[in-house]
Structure formats: C-alpha cells, structure tokens
VEXDREN-2710 file (C-alpha; in Angstrom, 1 decimal):
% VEXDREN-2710
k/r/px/py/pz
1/UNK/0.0/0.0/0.0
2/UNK/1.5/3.5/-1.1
3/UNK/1.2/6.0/1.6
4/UNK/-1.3/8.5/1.9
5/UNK/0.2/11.2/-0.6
6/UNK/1.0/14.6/2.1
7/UNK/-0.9/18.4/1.7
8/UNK/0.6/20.3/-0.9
9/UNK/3.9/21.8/0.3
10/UNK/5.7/24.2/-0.4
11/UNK/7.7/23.8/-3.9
12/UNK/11.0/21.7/-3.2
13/UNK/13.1/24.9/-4.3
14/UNK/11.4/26.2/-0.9
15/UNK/12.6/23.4/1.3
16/UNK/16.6/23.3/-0.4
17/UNK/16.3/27.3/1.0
18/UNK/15.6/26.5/4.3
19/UNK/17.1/23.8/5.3
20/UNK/20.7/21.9/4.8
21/UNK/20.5/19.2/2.6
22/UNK/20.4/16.4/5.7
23/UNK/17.4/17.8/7.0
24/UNK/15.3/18.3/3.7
25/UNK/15.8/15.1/2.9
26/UNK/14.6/13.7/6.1
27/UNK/11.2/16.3/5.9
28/UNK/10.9/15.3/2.4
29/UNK/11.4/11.5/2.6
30/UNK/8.8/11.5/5.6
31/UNK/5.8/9.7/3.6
32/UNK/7.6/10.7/0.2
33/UNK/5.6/9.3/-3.2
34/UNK/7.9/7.8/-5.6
35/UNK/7.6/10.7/-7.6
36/UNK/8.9/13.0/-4.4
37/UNK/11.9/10.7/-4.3
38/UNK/12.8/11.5/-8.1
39/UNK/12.7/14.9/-7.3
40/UNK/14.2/14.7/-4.7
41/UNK/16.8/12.6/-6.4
42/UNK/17.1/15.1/-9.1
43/UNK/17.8/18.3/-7.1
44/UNK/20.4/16.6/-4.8
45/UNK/22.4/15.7/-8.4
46/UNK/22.0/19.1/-9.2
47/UNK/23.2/20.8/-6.0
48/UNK/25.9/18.4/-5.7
49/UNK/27.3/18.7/-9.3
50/UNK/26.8/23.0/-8.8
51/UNK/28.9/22.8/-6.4
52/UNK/31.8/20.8/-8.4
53/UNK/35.3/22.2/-8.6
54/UNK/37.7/19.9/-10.0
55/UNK/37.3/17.4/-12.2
56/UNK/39.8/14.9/-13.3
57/UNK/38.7/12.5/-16.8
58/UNK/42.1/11.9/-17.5
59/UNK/42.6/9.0/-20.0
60/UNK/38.8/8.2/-19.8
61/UNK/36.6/7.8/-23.0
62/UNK/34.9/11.1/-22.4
63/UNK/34.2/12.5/-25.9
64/UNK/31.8/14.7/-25.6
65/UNK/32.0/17.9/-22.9
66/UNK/28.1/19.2/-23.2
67/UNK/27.3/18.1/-19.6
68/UNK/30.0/20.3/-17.9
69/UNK/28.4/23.3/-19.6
70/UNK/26.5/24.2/-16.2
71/UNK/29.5/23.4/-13.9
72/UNK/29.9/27.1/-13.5
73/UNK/31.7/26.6/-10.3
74/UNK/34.6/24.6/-11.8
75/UNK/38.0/25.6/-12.0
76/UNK/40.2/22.6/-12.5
77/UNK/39.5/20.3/-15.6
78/UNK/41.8/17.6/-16.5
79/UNK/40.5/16.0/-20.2
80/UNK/43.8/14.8/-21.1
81/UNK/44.7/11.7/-23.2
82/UNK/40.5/11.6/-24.3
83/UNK/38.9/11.9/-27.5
84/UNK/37.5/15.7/-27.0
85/UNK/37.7/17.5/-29.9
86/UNK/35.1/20.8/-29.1
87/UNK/35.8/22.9/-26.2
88/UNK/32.3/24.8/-27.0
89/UNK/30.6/23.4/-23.7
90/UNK/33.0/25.1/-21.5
91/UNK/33.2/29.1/-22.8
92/UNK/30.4/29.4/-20.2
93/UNK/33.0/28.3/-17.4
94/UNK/34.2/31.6/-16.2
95/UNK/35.2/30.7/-12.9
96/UNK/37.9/27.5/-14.6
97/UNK/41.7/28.2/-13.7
98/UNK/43.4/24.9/-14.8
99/UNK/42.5/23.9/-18.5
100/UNK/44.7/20.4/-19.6
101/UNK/43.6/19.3/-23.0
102/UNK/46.9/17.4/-23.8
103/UNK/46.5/14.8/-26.5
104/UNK/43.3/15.5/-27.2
105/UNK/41.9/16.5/-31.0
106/UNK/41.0/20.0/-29.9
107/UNK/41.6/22.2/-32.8
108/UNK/40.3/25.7/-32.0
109/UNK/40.8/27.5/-28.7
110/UNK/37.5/30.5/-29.8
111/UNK/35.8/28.9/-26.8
112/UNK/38.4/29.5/-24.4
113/UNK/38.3/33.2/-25.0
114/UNK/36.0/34.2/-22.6
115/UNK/37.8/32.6/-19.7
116/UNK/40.0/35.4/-18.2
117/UNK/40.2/33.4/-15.1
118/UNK/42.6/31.0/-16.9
119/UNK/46.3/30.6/-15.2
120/UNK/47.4/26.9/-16.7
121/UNK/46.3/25.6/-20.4
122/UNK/48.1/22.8/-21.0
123/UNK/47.4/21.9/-25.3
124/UNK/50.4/20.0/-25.8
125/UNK/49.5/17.5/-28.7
126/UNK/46.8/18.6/-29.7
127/UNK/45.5/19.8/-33.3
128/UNK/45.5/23.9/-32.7
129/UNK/47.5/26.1/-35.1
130/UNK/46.1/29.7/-34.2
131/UNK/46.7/31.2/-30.5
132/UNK/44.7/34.5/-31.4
133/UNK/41.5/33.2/-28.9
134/UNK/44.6/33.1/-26.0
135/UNK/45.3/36.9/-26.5
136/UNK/42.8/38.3/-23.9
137/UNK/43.8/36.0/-21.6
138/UNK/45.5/37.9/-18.7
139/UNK/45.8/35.9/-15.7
140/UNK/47.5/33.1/-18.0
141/UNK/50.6/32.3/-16.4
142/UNK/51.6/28.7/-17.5
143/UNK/51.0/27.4/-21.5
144/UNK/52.1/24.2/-23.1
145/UNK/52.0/24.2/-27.0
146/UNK/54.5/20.9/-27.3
147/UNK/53.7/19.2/-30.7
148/UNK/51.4/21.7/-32.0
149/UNK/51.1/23.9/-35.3
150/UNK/51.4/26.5/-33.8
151/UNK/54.0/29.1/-35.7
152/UNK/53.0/32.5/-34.4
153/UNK/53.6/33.3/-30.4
154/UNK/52.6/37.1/-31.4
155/UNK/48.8/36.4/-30.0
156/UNK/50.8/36.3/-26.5
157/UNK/52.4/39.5/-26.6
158/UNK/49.9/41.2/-24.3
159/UNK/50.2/38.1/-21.5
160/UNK/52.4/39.8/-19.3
161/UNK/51.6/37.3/-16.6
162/UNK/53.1/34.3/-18.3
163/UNK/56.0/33.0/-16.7
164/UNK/56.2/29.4/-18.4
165/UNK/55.9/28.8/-22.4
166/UNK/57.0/25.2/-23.1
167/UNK/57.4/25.6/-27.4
168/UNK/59.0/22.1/-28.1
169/UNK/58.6/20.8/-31.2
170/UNK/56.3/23.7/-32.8
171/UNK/56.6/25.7/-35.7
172/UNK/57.3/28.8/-33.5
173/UNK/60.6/30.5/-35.1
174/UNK/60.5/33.5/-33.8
175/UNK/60.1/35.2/-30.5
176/UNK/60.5/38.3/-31.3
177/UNK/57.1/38.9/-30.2
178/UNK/57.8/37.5/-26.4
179/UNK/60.5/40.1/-25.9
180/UNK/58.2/42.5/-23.6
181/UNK/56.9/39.5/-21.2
182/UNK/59.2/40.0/-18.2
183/UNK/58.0/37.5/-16.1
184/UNK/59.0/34.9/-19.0
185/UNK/61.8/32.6/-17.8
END
C-alpha cells in the first residue's frame, strides 16, 4: 500500500532554502511518493554537481564535454589523453583556472576566450594552429604548446603574466614577439 500522498507543500526549491541538505531530505522522505523521491533525487544531483570544482577525466573515453556546460563553479578540468575534440561546452565556465587538454583533438581555442580566469592551459599534442583566442587571456601564467602547429607566439604579446611557455617541437621561429613578457623565464 503506497502512503497517503502529504498536503501540498511548499515547492522543493522552498525546502533546499531552508534547510541543509540532511534535513530536507529527512522532511521530504517523511511519507515521500515515488515521484517526491525522483525529485528529490534530481535536485540533490544538481546541488551536488553545482557545487563541483575539480574534475579529473584523464585517459577516460569522455568525448563529448556538453554536460559540464553548467558546472559554473569549476576551476580545474583535467581531459587529457581523451577523445575531445570541441571545447564549446565550456566558454560558459568563467570561474575555470586549470584547463589540460593534452593529446586530445581539440583544434580551436575561440571557446576559451572568454575565460580570463585561466592561469594553466596545457594543449600539448593537440590539433590547434592559431593562439589568437589566447590573447585576452591575462591571468595566463603557464602554457604548453608541445607538438602543435602552432607558428605565431605574437597572439601572446599582451600576457604579461606568463612566466612558463614550453614551445617544443612547434613551428614557433620566432620570439621576437615574447621580448616584452618579463615575467617569462
């Protein structure tokens, strides 16, 4: 026998406000329909994955980055050694601070543009050719471009906090460009 189903309540947005989490589960499992418990199910996902700051899918067979578009809290993500390829999902990540794409097929850094927060981007073996989406970036202080395209450092001219540019096996032949970055060593 199902239990009696409880008076209408207040919405669960309501309860998640006043409450911690331990407790409005306990007032909302208390003679909970199945259909309370999917709610309830689905809102604790939510809040828990809002909350999310790191994230490490290192050598995993993540291909496709859509569902991290809403991790707006996240500031470490590690995707190296997977098959990503578009770095679209994460342009609405303002708050990310460590970026490792290393090995991946990532071709195009547009996406990335946005994310003045950025400090590390590791894109070491990857696909990309054009650092122009990198030249509002800042805060950038660390950037690996080991076995890409990439010929022209000039897009970094303005990144006067970079203190670290590994340029192995690139295209890049000249620095001219870099001369003006102090903090370069």
């Amino acid at each position: 026998m199902m239990p009696k189903p409880r008076a209408a309540a207040a919405p669960l947005e309501r309860f998640f406000d006043e409450c911690d989490v331990a407790e409005c589960v306990t007032r909302l499992l208390d003679g909970a329909s199945v259909f309370r418990l999917a709610a309830v199910s689905r809102r604790l996902r939510a809040a828990v994955f809002a909350n999310v700051t790191s994230l490490d899918l290192e050598s995993t067979e993540v291909v496709d980055l859509a569902p991290l578009a809403s991790l707006t809290n996240l500031k470490v993500l590690d995707v190296e050694g997977t098959s990503v390829a578009d770095l679209a999902p994460l342009a609405s990540l303002t708050n990310l601070e460590v970026l490792d794409v290393e090995g991946t097929s990532v071709a195009d850094l547009a996406p990335l543009a946005g994310l003045t927060k950025l400090f590390y981007l590791d894109l070491a073996h990857t696909k990309i050719a054009d650092l122009a989406p990198l030249a509002g970036l800042t805060n950038l202080g660390y950037l690996n471009i080991e076995g890409t395209s990439v010929a022209d450092v000039a897009p970094l001219a303005g990144l006067t906090e970079l203190m670290s540019l590994i340029a192995r096996n690139t295209e890049v032949a000249n620095l001219a460009p870099l001369a003006g970055l102090t903090n370069l060593g």
